[in-house]
C-alpha positions as CSV (number, residue, x, y, z in Angstrom):
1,X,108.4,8.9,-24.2
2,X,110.8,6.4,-25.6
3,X,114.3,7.0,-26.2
4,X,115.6,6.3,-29.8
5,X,118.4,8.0,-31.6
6,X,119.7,7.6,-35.1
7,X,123.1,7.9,-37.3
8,X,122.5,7.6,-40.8
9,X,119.3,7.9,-42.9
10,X,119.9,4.4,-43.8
11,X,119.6,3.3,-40.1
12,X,116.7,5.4,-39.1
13,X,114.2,3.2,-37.5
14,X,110.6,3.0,-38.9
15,X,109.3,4.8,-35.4
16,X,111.8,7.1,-34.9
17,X,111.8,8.4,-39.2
18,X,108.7,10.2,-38.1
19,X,110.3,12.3,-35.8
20,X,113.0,13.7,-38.6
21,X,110.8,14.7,-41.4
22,X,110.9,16.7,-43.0
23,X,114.7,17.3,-42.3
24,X,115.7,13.9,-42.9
25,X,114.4,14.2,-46.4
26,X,116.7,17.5,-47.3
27,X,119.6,15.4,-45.8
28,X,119.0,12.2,-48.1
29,X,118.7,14.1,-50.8
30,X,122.0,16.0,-50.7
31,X,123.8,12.2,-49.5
32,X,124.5,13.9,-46.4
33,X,124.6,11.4,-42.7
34,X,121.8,12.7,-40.2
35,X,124.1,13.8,-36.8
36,X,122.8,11.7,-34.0
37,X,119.5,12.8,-32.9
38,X,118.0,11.4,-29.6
39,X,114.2,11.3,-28.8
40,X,113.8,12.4,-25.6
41,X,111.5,13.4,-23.2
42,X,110.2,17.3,-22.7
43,X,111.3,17.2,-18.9
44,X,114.7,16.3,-19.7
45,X,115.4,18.9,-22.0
46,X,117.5,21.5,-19.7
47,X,116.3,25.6,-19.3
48,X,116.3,27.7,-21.1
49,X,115.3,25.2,-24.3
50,X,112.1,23.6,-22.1
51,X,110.6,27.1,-21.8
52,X,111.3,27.7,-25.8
53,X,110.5,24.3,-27.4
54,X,108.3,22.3,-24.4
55,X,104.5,24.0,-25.6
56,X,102.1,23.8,-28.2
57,X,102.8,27.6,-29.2
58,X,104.3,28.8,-32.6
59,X,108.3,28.7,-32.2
60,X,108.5,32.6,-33.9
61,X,106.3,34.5,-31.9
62,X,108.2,32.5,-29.2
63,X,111.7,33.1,-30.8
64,X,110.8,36.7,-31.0
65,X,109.7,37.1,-27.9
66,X,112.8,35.3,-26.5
67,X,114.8,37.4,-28.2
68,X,113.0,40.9,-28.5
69,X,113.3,41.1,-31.7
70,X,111.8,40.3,-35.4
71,X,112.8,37.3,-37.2
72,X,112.9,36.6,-41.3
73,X,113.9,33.1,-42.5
74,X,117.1,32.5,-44.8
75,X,116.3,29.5,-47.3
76,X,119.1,26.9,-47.7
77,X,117.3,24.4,-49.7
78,X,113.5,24.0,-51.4
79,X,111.6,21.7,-53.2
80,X,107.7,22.1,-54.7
81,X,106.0,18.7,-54.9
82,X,102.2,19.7,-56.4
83,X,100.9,21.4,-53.7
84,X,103.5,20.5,-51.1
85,X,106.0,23.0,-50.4
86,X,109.3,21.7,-48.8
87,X,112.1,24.0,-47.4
88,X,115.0,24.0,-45.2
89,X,115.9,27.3,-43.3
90,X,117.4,29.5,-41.1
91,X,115.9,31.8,-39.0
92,X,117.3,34.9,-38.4
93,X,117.0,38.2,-36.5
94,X,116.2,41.4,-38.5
95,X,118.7,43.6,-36.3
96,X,121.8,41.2,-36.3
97,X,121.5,38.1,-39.2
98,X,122.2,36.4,-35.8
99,X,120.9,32.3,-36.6
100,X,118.3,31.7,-34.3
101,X,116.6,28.0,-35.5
102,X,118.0,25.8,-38.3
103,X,115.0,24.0,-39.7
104,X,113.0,22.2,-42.2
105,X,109.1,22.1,-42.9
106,X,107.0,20.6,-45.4
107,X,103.9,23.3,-46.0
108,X,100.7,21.7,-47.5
109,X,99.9,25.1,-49.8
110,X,96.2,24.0,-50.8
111,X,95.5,24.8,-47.1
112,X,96.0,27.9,-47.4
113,X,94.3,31.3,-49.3
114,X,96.3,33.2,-52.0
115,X,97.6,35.8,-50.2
116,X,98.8,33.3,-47.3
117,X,100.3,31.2,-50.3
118,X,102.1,34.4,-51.8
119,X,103.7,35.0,-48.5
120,X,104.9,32.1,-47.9
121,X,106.4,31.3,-51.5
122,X,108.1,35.1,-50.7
123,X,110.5,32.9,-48.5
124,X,111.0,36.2,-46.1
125,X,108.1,35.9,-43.4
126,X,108.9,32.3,-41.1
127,X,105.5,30.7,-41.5
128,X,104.4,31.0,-37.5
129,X,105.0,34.9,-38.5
130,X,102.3,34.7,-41.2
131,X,99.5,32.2,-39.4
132,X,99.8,35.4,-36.5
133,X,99.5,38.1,-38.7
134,X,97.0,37.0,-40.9
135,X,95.2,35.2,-38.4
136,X,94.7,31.7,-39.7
137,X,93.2,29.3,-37.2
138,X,95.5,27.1,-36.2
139,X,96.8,24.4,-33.7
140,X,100.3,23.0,-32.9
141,X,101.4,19.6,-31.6
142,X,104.5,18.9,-30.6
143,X,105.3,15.0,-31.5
144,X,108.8,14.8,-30.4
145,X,111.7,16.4,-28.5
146,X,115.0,16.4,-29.8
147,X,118.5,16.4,-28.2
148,X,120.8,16.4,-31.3
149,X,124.9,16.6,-31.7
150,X,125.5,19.3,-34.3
151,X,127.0,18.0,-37.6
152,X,128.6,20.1,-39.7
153,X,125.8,22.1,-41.4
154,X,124.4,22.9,-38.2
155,X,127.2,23.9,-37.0
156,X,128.0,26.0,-40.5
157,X,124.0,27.7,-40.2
158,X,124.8,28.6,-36.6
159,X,127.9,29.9,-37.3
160,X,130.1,27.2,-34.7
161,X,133.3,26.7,-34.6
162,X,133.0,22.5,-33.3
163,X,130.0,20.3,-32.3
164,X,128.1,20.9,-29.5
165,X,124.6,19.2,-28.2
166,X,121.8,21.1,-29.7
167,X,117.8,20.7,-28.6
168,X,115.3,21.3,-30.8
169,X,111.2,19.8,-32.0
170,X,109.2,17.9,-34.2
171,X,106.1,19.9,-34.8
172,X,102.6,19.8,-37.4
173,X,100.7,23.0,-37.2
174,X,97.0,21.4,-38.1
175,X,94.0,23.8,-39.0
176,X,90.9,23.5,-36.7
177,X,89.7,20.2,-38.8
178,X,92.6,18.7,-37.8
179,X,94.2,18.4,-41.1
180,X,97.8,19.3,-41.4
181,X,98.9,23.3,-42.4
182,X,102.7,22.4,-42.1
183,X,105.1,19.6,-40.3
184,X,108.5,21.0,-39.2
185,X,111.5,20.1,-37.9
186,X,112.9,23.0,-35.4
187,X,116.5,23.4,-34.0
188,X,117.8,26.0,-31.8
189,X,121.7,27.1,-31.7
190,X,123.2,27.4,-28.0
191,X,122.2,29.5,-25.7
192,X,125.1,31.8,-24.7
193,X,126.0,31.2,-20.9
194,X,124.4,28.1,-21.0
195,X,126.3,24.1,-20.5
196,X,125.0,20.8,-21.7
């Protein structure tokens, strides 16, 4: 996998754009620099972030497994184009609030049947939550891996005190005819115990 990082929105090259959005779409639209972000490859991401981002599985099932523990997402930021549905969240644990993925997804809501639609537009239940529970065929394909140095809001959603390297996934969830359900942006916080 090539290597390619990125400053600004402005300097984001054509190949590497891809690998932001949805995210670098909230970020443009508040006049906000994207922190550096580095492409890189699955294998170089370090433990325990290969086992939690490095598969085609949905990141909430894997969060909550992780973690033992139920998530709900925490909206920051949304936008409806027709049927496109944009938001930027983060996750969080029912038992603590404790962050555990900063986010954004674009959600193609014609995909999906009324009751799936009125879930997600309920802005509790993280998406990977609903496709389980209402058992919606689904894929996922992870398009790039993401080594990134917290900026500000990240470090604001995951409650830290000064920037750190973060890991996190570019992602589209497609339905079995290969058309896309929802293309996401996912970033975990530190792992406590663990060095960069």
């Amino acid at each position: 996998m090539t290597h390619r990082s990125c400053s600004q929105p402005d300097s984001v090259a054509p190949d590497a754009a891809a690998d932001l959005f949805p995210l670098d779409e909230f970020y443009a639209r508040e006049n906000r620099a994207l922190p550096r972000i580095d492409v890189i490859p699955g294998d170089a991401m370090p433990e325990p972030y290969r086992t939690l981002l490095v598969h085609a599985n949905d990141m909430t099932p894997t969060l909550e497994r992780f973690h033992g523990c139920d998530i709900h997402i925490e909206v920051w930021g949304r936008e409806r184009r027709g049927n496109d549905y944009f938001r930027e969240v983060v996750l969080r644990l029912d038992r603590d609030q404790c962050p555990v993925e900063f986010g954004a997804n674009k959600i193609h809501l014609d995909r999906f049947a009324e009751l799936e639609r009125r879930l997600i537009l309920d802005e509790y239940l993280p998406l990977g939550h609903i496709l389980n529970r209402r058992r919606v065929p689904h894929q996922g394909g992870p398009t790039a891996f993401l080594r990134v140095e917290s900026d500000p809001l990240m470090q604001r959603a995951f409650g830290l005190r000064e920037p750190v390297v973060l890991y996190g996934r570019r992602n589209t969830i497609r339905d079995p005819e290969g058309r896309a359900l929802s293309d996401i942006v996912e970033i975990l916080p530190p792992v406590p115990g663990q060095t960069h």
